[in-house]
C-alpha positions in Angstrom: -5.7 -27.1 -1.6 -9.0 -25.9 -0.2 -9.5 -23.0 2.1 -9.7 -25.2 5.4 -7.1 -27.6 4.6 -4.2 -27.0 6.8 -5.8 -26.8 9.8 -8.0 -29.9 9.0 -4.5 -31.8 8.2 -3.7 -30.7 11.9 -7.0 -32.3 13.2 -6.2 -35.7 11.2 -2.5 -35.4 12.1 -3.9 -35.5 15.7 -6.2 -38.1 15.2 -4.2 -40.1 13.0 -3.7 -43.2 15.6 -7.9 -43.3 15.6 -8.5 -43.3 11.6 -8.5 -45.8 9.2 -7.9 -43.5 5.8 -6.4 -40.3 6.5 -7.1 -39.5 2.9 -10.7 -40.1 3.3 -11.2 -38.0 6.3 -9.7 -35.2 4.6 -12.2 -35.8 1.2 -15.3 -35.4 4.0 -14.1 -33.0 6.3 -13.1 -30.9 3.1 -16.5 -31.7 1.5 -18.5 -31.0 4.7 -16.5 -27.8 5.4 -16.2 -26.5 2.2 -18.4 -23.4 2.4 -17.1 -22.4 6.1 -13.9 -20.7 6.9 -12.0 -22.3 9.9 -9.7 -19.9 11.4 -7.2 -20.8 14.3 -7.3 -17.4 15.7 -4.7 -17.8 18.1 -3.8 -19.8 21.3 -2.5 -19.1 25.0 0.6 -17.7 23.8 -1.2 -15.1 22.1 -3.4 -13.7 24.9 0.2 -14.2 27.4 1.7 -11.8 24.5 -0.9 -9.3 23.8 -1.1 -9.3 27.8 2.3 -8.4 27.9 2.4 -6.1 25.3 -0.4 -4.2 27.3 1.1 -4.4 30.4 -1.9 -6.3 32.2 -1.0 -9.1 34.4 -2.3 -12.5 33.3 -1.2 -16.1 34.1 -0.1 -18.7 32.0 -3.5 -21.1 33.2 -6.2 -18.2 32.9 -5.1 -17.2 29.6 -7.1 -19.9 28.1 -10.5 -18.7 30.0 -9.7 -15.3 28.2 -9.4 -17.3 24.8 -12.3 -19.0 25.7 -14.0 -15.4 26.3 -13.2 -13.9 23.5 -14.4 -16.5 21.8 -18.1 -16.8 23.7 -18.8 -12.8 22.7 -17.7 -13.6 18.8 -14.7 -11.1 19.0 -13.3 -13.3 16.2 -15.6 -13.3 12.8 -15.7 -11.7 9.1 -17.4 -8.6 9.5 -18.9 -6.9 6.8 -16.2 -4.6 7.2 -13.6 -7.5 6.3 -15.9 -8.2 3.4 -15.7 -5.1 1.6 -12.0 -4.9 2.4 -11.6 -8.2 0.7 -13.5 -7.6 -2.6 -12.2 -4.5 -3.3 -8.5 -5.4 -3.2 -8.9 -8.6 -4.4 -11.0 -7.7 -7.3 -10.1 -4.5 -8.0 -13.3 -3.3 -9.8 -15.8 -1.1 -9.1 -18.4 -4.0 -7.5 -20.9 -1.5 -6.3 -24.7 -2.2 -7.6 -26.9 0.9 -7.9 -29.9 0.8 -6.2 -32.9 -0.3 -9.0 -29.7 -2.6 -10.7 
């Protein structure tokens, strides 16, 4: 299973009544996807949580404009921060290059 592959079985299972191969859309959207990282980040009932949980005041129709805000300023990436994170527990060595290496 590829990095991207539940959430691209989501999109087929949505589109399922407008394909022909559902096996074949997931080959290409895997194969045209396969060096990006899709994340589902979260939906309405995430920002109507959060809201809560903060005590701010937010309806259930403009909690998609503040999805879609978050969203325009690129609150949700891989920082570099996330990248160091990741190597160093996932690896586990030391992966730092001198400078002249």
């Amino acid at each position: 299973m590829g990095r991207n592959t539940q959430i691209l079985e989501e999109i087929i299972n949505v589109l399922t009544d407008q394909l022909f191969n559902k096996e074949t859309a997931m080959r290409d959207l895997e194969h045209h996807f396969n060096t990006r990282l899709i994340l589902d980040a979260g939906n309405v009932d995430t920002i109507s949580t959060h809201a809560s949980q903060l005590r701010l005041r937010v309806e259930k129709q403009e909690c998609g404009a503040v999805l879609d805000y978050i969203a325009s300023k690129g609150m949700i990436m891989v920082t570099i921060d996330h990248v160091e994170q990741a190597i160093n527990s996932l690896l586990g060595e030391d992966r730092f290059i001198e400078p002249g290496e």
